[in-house]
Backbone bond lengths (Angstrom), bond angles and torsions (degrees), N, CA, C in turn:
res aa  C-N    CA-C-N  psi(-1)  N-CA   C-N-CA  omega(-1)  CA-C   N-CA-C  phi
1 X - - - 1.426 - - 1.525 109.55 -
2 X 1.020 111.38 153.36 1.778 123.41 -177.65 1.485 110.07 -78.62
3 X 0.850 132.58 153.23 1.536 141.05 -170.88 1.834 90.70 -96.68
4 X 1.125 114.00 147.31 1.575 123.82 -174.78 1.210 104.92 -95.44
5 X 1.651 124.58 141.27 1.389 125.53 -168.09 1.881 99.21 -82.76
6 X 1.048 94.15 124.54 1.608 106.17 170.25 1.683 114.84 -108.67
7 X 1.132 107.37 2.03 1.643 110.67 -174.89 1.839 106.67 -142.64
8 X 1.672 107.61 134.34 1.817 84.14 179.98 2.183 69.79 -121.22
9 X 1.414 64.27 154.89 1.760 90.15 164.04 1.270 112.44 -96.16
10 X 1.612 129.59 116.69 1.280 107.67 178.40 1.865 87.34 -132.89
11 X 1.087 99.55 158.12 1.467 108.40 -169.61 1.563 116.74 -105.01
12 X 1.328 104.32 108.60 1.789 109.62 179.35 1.125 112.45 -86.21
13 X 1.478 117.54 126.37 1.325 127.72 -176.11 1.463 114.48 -91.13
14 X 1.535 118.57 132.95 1.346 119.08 -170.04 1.368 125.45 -61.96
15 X 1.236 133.57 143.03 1.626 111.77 166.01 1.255 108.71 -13.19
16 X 1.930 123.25 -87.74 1.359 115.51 -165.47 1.429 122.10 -32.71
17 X 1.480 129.16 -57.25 1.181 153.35 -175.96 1.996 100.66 -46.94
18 X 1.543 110.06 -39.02 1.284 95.77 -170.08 1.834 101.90 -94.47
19 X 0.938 101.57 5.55 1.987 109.49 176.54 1.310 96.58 -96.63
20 X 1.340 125.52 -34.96 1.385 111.51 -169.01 1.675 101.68 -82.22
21 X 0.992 126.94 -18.91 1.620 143.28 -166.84 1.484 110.46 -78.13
22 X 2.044 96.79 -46.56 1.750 96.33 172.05 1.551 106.45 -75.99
23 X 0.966 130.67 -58.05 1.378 144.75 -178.05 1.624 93.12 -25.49
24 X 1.392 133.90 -71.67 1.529 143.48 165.34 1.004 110.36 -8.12
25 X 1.618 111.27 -57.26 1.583 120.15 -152.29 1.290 102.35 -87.75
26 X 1.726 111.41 -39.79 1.736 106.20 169.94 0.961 111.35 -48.07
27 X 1.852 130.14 -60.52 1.125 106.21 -149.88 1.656 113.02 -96.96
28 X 1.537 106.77 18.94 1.563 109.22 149.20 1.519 121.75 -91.84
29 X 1.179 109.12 10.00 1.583 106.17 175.63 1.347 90.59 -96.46
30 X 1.698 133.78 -60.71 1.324 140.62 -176.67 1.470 117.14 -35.23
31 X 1.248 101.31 -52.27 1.554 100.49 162.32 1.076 121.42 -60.62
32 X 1.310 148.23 -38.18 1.510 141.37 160.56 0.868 129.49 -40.17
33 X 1.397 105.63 -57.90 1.755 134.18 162.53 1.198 131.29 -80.30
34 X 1.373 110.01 45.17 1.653 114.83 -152.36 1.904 95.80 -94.10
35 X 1.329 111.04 -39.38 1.962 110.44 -178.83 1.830 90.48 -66.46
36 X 1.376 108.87 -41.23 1.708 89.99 -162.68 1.238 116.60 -57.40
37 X 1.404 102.41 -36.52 1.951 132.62 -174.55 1.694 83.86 -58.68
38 X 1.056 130.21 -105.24 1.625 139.36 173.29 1.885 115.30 -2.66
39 X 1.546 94.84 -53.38 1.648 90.80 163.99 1.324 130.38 -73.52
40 X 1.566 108.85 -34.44 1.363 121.80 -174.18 2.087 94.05 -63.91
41 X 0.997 113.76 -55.64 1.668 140.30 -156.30 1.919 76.74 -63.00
42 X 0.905 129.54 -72.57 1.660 143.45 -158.74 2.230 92.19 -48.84
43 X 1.586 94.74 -62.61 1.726 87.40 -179.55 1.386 108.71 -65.18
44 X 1.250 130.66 -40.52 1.223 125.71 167.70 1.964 132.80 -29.09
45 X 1.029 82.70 -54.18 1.747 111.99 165.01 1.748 116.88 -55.83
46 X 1.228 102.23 -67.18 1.223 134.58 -173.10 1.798 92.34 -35.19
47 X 2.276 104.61 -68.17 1.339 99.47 -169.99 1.521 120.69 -66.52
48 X 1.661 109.25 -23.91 0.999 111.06 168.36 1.500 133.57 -46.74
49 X 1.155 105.28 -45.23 1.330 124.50 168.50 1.462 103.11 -46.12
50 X 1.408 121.61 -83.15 1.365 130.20 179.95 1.538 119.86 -31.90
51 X 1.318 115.17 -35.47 1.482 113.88 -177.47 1.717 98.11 106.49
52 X 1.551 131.63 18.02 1.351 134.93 178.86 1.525 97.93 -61.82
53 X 1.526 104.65 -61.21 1.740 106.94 -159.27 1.254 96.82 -49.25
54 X 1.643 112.22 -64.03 1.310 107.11 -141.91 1.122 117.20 -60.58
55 X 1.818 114.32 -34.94 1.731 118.24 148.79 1.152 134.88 -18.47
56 X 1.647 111.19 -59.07 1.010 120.75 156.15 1.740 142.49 -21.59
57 X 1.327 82.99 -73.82 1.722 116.61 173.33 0.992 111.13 -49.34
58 X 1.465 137.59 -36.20 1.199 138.68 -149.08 1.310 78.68 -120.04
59 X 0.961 155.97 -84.89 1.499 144.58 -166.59 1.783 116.89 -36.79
60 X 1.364 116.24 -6.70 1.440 121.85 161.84 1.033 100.63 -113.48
61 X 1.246 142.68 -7.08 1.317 130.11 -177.17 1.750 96.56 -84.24
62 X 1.385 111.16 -32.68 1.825 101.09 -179.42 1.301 71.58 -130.55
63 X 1.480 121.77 113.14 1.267 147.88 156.25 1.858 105.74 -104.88
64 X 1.430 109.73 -63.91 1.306 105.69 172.50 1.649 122.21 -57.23
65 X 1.271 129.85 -5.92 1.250 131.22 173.53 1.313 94.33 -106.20
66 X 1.145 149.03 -5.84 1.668 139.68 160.23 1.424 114.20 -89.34
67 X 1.075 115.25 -43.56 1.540 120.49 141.71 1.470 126.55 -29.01
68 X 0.825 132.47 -54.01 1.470 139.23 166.72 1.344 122.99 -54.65
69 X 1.791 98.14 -50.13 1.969 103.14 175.10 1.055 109.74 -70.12
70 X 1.252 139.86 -39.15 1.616 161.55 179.21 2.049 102.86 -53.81
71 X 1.112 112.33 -47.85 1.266 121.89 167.17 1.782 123.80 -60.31
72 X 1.083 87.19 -57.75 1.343 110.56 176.97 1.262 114.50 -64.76
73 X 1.360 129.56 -39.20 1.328 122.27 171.27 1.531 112.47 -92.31
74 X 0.910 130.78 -17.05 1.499 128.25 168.96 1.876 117.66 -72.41
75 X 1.191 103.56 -26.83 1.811 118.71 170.08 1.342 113.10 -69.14
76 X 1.952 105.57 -29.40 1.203 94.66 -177.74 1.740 137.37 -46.51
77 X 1.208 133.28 155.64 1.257 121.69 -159.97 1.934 102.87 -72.59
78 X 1.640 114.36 -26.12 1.589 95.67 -176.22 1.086 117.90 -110.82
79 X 1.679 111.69 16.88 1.838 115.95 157.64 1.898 92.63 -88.72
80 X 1.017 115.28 -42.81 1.972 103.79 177.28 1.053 97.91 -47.62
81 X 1.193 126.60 -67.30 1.823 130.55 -164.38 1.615 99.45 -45.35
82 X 0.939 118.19 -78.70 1.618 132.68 150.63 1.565 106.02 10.74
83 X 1.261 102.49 -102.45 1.761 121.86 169.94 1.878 101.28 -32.92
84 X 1.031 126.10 -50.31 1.294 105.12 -169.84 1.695 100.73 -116.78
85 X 1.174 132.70 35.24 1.387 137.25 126.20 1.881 111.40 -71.29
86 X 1.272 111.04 -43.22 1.548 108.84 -173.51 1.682 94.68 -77.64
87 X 1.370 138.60 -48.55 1.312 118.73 171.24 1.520 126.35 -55.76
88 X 0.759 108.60 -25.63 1.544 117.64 177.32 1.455 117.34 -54.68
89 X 2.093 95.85 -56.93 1.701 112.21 -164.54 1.746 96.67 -71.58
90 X 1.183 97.35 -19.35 1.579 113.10 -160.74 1.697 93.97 -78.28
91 X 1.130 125.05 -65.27 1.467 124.93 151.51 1.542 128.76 -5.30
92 X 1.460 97.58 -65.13 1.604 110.53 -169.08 1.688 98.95 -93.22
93 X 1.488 125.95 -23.21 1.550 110.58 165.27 1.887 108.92 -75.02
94 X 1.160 124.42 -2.39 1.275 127.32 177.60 1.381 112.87 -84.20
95 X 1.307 145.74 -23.71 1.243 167.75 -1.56 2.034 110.39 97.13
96 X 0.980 95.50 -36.97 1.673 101.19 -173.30 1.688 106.54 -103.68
97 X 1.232 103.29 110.00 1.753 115.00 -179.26 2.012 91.10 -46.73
98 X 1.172 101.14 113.19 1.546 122.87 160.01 1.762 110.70 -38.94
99 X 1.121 117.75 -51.77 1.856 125.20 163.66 1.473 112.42 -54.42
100 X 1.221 111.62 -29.34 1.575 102.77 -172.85 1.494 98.01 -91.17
101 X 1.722 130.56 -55.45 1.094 152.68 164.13 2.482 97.11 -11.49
102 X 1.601 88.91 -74.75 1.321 98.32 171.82 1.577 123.13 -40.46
103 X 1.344 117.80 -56.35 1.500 121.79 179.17 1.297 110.52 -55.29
104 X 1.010 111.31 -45.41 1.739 129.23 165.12 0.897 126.18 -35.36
105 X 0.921 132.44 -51.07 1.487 129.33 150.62 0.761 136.80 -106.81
106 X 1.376 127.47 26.25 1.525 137.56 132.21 1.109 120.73 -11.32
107 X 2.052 71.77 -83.27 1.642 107.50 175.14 1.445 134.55 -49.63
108 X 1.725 93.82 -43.36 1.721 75.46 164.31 1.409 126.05 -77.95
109 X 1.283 107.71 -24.41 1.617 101.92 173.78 1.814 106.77 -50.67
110 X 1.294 117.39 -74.16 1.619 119.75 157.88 2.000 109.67 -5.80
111 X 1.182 102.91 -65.06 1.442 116.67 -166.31 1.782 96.82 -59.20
112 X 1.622 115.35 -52.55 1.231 113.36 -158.91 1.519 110.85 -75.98
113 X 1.270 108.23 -11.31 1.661 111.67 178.31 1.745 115.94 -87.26
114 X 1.399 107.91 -29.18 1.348 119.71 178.66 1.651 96.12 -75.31
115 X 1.329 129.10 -40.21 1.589 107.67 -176.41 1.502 118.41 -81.74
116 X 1.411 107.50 -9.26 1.694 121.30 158.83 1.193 133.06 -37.72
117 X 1.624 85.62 -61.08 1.364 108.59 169.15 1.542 124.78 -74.41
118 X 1.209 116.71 -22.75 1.889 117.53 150.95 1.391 127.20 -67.36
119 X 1.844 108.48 -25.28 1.146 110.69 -174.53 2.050 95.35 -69.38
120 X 0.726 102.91 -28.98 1.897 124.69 179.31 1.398 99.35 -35.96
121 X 1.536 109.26 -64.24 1.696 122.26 -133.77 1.814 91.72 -146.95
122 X 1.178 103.34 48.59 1.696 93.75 178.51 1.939 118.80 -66.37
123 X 0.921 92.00 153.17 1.338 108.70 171.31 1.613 120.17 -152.10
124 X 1.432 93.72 137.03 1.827 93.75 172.78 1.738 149.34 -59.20
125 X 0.941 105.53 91.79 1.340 119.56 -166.14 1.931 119.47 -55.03
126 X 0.473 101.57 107.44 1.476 107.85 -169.46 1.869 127.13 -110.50
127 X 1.147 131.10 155.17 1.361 122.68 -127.42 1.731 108.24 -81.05
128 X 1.763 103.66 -9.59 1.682 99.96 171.54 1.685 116.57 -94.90
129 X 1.860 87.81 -5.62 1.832 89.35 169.83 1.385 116.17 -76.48
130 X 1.558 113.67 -34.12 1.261 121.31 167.46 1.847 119.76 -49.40
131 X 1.037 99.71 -66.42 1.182 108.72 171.44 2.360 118.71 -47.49
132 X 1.165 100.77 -31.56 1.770 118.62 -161.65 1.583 77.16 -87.47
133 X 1.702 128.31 -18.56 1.608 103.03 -155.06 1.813 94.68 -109.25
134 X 1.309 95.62 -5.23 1.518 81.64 167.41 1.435 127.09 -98.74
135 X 1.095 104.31 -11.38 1.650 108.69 164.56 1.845 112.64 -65.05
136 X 1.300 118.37 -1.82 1.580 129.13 147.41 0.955 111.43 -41.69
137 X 1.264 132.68 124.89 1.913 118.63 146.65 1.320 142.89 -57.60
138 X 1.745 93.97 -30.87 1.865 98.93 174.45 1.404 105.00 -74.14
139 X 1.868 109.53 -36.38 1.724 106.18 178.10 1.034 128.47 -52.07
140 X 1.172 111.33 -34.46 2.109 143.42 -165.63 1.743 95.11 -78.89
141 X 1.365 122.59 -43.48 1.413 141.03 179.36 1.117 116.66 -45.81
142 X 1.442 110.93 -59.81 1.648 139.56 -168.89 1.492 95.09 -76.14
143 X 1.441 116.43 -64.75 1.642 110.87 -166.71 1.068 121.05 -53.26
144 X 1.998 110.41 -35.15 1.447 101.45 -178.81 1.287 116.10 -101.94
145 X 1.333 115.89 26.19 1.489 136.12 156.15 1.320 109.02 -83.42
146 X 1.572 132.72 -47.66 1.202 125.73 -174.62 1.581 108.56 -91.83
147 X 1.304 127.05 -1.24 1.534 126.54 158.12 1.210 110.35 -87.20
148 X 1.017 151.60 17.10 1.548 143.85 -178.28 1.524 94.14 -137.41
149 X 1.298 121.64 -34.63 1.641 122.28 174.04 1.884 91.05 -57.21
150 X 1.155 102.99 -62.32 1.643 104.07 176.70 1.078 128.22 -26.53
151 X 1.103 97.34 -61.87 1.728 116.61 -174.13 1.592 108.31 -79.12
152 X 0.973 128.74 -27.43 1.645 131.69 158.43 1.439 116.41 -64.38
153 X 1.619 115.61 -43.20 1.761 108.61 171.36 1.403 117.03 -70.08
154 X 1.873 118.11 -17.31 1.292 117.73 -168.47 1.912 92.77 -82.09
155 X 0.892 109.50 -39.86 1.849 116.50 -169.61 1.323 98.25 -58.15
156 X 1.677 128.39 -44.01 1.056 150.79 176.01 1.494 109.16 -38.15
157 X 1.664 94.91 -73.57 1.659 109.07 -175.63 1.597 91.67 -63.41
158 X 1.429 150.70 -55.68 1.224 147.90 -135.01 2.075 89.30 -69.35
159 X 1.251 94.71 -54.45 1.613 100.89 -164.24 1.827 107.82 -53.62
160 X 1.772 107.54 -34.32 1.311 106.67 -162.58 1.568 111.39 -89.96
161 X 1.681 96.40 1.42 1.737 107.26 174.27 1.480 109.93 -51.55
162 X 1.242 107.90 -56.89 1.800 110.16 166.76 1.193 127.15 -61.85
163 X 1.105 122.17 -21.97 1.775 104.67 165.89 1.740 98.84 -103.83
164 X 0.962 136.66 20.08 1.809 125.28 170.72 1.315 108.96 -112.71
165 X 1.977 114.20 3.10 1.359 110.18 -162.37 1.446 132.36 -62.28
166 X 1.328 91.56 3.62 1.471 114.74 -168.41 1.280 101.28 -92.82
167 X 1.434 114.75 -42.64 1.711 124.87 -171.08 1.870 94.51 -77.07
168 X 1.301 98.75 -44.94 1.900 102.13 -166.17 2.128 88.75 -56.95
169 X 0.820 139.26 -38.94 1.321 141.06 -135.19 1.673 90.41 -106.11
170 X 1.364 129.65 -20.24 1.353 129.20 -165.23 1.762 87.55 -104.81
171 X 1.501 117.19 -32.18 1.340 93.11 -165.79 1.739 106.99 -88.83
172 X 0.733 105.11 2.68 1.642 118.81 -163.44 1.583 101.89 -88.48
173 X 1.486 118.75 -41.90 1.436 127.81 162.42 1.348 112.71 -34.94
């Protein structure tokens, strides 16, 4: 019968031995990766050239003093206004059926090309043309589109009189 192993030999490799081992493995990855290494190495150069790195570098090197201007100008009072003007519009386009949004500016695109073309060939409009142009349907369309748009922003403003009363009362000072 065989005698049972009570001892394993396993072999510890010295510091040196384990540097020379990674070093191996780098430069069998490098060889694999030798075009990426060459491309990577080529853009590398490239920004160097330009003055990217050193931009770079120096922009982490005073990170905490870019930090500060970066703060400081974003607190300012008309980037806030800013930031919560775009949440706001962002709000009320969330709110607006996307189909209607679309027709919408169709139309005004439609609208802005037809007054182009007057800006072209103007002529003076006078108070029975006014009157002759609403018996139109697209004219008749638009107007009583923009009187009821009216009358919806006035209900609008009327309702938000009570919660701005604070703002209505500061600007009035």
């Amino acid at each position: 019968m065989a005698k049972p192993i009570t001892f394993i030999n396993k072999k510890v490799l010295t510091e040196e031995e384990q540097k020379q081992q990674k070093l191996q493995q780098l430069a069998d990855e490098m060889a694999e990766s030798s075009e990426a290494l060459k491309n990577t190495l080529s853009i590398m150069k490239e920004l160097n050239d330009i003055g990217i790195l050193e931009a770079a570098q120096s922009m982490l090197k005073a990170k905490e003093e870019i930090t500060k201007i970066l703060l400081a100008q974003v607190t300012r009072e008309p980037v806030t206004n800013a930031i919560n003007n775009l949440m706001g519009a962002a709000g009320a386009l969330s709110e607006i059926d996307p189909a209607t949004t679309t027709k919408l500016m169709k139309s005004f695109s439609e609208g802005m090309e037809s007054a182009e073309e007057y800006l072209h060939h103007p002529k003076k409009i006078g108070v029975m043309d006014l009157m002759r142009v609403l018996k139109d349907p697209d004219v008749n369309r638009a107007v009583g589109f923009g009187i009821h748009f009216l009358k919806g922003l006035g209900q609008g403003l009327a309702e938000r009189k009570d919660d701005n009363e604070e703002f209505i009362s500061k600007k009035d000072k």
